[in-house]
C-alpha positions as CSV (number, residue, x, y, z in Angstrom):
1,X,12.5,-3.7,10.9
2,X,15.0,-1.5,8.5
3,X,14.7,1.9,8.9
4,X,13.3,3.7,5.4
5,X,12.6,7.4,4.9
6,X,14.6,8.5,8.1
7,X,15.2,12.1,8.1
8,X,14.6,15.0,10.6
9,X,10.6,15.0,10.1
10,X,10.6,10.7,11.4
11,X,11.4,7.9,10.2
12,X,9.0,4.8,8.9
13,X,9.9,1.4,8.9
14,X,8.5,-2.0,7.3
15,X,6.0,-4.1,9.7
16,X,4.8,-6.8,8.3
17,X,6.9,-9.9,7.6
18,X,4.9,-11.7,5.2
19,X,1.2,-11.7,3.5
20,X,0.2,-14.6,5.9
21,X,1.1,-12.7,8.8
22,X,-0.6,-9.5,7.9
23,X,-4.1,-11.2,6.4
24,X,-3.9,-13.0,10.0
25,X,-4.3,-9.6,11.8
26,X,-6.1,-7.9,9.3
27,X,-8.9,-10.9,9.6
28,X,-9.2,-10.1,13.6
29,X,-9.5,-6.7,13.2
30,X,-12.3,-7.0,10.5
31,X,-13.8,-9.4,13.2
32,X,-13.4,-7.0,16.0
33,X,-14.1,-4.2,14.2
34,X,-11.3,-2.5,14.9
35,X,-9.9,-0.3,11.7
36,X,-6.2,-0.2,10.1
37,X,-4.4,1.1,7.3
38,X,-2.2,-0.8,5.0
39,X,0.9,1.1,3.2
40,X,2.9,-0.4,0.7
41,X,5.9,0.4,0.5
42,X,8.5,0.7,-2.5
43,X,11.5,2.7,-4.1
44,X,9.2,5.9,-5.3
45,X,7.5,5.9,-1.8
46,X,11.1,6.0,0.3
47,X,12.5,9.0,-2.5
48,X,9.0,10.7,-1.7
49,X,9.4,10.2,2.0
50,X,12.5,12.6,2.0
51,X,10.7,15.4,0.7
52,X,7.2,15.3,1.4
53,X,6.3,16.3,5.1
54,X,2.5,15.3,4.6
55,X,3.2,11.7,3.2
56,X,6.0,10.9,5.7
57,X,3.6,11.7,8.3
58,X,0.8,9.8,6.7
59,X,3.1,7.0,6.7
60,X,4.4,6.9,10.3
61,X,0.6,6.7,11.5
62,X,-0.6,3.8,9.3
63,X,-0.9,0.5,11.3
64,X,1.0,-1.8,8.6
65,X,3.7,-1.4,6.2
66,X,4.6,-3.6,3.7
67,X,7.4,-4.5,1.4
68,X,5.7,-3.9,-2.1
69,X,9.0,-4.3,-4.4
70,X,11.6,-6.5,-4.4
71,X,14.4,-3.7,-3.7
72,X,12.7,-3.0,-0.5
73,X,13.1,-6.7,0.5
74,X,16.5,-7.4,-1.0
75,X,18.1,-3.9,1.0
76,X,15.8,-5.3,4.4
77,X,17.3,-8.5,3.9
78,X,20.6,-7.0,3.4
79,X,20.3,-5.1,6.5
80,X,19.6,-8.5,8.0
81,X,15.6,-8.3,8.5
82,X,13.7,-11.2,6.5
83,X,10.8,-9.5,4.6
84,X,8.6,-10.9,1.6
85,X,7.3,-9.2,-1.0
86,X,3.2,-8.0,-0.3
87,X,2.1,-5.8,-2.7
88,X,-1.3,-4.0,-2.9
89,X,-2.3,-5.5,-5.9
90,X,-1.9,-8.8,-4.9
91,X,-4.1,-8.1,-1.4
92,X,-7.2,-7.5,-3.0
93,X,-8.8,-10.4,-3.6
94,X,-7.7,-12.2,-0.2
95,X,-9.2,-8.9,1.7
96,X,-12.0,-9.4,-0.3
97,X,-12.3,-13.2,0.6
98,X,-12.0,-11.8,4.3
99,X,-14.5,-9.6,4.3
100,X,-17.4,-11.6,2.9
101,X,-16.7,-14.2,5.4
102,X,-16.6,-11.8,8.0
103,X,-19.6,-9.8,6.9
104,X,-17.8,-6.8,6.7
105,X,-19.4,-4.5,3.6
106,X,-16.8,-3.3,1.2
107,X,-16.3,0.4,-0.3
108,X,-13.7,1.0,-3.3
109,X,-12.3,4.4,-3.8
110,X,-10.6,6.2,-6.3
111,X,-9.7,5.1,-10.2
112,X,-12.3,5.7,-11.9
113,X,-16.3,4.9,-12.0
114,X,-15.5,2.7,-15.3
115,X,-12.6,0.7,-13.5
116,X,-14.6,0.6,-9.9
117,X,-17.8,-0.6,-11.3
118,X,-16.4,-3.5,-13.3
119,X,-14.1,-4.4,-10.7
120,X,-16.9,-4.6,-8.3
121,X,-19.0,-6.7,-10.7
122,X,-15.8,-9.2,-11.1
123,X,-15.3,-9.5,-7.8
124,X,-19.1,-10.1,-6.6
125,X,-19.2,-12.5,-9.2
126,X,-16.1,-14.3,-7.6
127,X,-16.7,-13.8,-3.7
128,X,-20.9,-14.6,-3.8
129,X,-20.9,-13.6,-0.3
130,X,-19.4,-10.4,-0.8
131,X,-20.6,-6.8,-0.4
132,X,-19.6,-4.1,-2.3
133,X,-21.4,-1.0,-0.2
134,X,-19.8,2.0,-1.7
135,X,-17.9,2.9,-5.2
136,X,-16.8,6.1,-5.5
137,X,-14.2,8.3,-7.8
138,X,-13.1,11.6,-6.7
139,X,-12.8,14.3,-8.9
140,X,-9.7,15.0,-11.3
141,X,-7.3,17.2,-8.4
142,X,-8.5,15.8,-5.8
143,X,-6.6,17.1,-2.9
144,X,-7.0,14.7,-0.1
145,X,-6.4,17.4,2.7
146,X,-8.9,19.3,1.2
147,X,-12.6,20.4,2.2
148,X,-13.9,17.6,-0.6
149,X,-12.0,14.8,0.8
150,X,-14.5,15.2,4.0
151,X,-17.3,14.9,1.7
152,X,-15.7,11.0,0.9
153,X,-14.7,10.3,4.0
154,X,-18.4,10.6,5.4
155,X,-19.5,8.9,2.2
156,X,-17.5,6.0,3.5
157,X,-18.5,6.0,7.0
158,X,-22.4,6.1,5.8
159,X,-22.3,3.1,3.4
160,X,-21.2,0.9,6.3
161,X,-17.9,-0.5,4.9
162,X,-15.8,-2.1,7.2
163,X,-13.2,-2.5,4.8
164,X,-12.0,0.5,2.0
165,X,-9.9,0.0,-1.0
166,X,-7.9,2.7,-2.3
167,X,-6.8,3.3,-5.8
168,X,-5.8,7.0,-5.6
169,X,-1.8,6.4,-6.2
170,X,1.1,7.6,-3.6
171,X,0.6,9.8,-2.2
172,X,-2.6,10.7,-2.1
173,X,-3.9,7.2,-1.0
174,X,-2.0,7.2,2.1
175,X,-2.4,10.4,3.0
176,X,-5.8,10.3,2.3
177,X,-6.0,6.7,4.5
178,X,-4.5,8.4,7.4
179,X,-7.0,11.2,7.2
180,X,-10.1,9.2,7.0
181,X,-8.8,6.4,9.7
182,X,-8.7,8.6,12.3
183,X,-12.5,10.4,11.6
184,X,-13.5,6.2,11.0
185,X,-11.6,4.1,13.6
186,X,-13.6,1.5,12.7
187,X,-12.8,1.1,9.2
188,X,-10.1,-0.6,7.7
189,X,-7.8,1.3,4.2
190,X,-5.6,-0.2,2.2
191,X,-3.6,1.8,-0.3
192,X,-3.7,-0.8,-3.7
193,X,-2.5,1.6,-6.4
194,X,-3.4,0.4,-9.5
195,X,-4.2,-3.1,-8.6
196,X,-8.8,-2.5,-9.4
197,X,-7.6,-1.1,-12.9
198,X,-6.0,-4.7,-13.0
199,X,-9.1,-6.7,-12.0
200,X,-11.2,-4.3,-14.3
201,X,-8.9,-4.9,-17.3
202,X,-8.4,-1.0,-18.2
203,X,-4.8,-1.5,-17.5
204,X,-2.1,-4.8,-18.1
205,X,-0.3,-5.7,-14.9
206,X,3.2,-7.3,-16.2
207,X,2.9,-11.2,-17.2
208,X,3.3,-13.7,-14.4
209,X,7.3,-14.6,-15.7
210,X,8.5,-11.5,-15.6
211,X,7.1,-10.7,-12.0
212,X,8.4,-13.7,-11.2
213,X,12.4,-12.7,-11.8
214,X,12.0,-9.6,-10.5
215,X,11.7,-7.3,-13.8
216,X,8.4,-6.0,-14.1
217,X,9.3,-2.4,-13.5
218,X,10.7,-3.1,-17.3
219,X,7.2,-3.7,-18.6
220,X,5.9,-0.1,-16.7
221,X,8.4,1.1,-18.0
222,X,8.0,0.3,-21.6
223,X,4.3,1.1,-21.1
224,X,4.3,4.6,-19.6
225,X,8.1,5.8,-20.3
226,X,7.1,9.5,-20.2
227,X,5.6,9.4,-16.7
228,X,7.8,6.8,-15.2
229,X,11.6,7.3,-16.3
230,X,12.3,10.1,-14.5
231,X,10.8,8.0,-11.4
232,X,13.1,5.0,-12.0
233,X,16.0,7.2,-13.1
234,X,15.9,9.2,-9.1
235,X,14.9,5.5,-7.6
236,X,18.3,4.2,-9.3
237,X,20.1,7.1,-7.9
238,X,18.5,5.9,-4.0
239,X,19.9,2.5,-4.5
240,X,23.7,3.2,-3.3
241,X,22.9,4.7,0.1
242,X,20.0,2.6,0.9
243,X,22.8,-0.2,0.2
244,X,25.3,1.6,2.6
245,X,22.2,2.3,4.8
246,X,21.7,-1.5,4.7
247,X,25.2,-2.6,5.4
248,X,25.9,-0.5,8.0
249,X,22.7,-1.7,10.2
250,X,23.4,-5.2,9.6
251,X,27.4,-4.4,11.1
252,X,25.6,-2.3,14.2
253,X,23.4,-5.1,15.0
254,X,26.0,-7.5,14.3
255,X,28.2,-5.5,16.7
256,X,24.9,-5.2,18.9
257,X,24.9,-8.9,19.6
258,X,28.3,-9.7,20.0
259,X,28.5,-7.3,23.0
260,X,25.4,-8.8,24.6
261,X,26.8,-12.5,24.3
């Protein structure tokens, strides 16, 4: 898979072709009880992954990463590795769906106790077999290397989730997911970002037509310019080497296979 935040800490790469792919191991796992973690990958996390020696490392230990954002799957493709988009948002319910069948219980973590309990209530009301064992919101700083973040982590492990939603934002989500899956190798994370806020309604994911060509960073953008424009502005200046990044794998591999032919 294309190489992204490659430096001299590591690099991390995208695993997981598709949704149908990943939902088909996530379901075994959930079956086997056997735990993951799910990262999501995007523009913000690779300009993060140069500088951050804690979420680099968080990433290179989770079990899948996704392409969540359609640069990331334009530059893979470009690089000549087919990827679809998965984003965490759009996981939710079909983990969900998973787990009720499966049995497995279900704890959401992080947002707030507003946003988790109506979430919970939707999706109960949508998944009848579903079981939501554990909602719980951290406190405002939470540090998820810290001495409280063990207190969660054993709050998860004693409601008897199988499966643990995380709505903490990059990067403490991952970072946090990497912590707690090795103290609960039984339990699966997956980083989702804003996507229970969505189901709960205290925040307006972009309408369906504009996700659908590719411009619903606009609509963030529009919505929370003061936190997110100087995001976008140091994702736009990324672009240009990730696209020479790109080109030049897809040449070495292109090279690659005509001296093995």
């Amino acid at each position: 898979m294309m190489v992204w935040g490659k430096s001299r800490g590591g690099e991390v790469f995208v695993t997981v072709r598709d949704q149908s792919s990943l939902l088909h191991d996530l379901d075994q796992r959930l079956k086997e009880k056997q735990g993951f973690s799910v990262a999501t990958l995007n523009l913000d996390h690779v300009v993060k992954l140069r500088s951050d020696v804690d979420f680099r490392n968080a990433y290179q230990s989770h079990s899948h990463i996704t392409a969540d954002g359609n640069p990331i799957v334009w530059l893979s493709r470009l690089a000549g590795q087919k990827v679809s988009l998965v984003p965490g948002s759009e996981l939710i319910e079909p983990l969900v769906a998973l787990a009720a069948h499966r049995g497995a219980k279900v704890a959401l973590f992080g947002a707030t106790m507003e946003a988790l309990e109506a979430s919970a209530s939707q999706l109960c009301a949508q998944y009848t077999d579903l079981e939501i064992a554990l909602c719980r919101a951290p406190a405002m700083g939470f540090d998820p290397l810290g001495p409280s973040a063990a207190d969660d982590i054993a709050a998860i492990g004693n409601s008897g989730a199988g499966l643990c939603l995380l709505a903490l934002g990059a990067p403490k989500q991952e970072v946090f997911a990497a912590r707690a899956q090795k103290e609960l190798p039984e339990v699966g994370f997956v980083s989702i970002g804003a996507g229970l806020d969505f189901i709960a309604g205290s925040q307006r994911r972009a309408p369906r037509w504009m996700r659908s060509i590719a411009i619903e960073w606009i609509w963030r953008l529009v919505n929370d310019p003061r936190r997110l424009a100087a995001r976008y502005g140091a994702c736009l200046l990324a672009v240009p080497g990730l696209t020479f990044r790109a080109l030049r794998l897809r040449f070495l591999r292109g090279k690659d296979r005509s001296q093995t032919s």
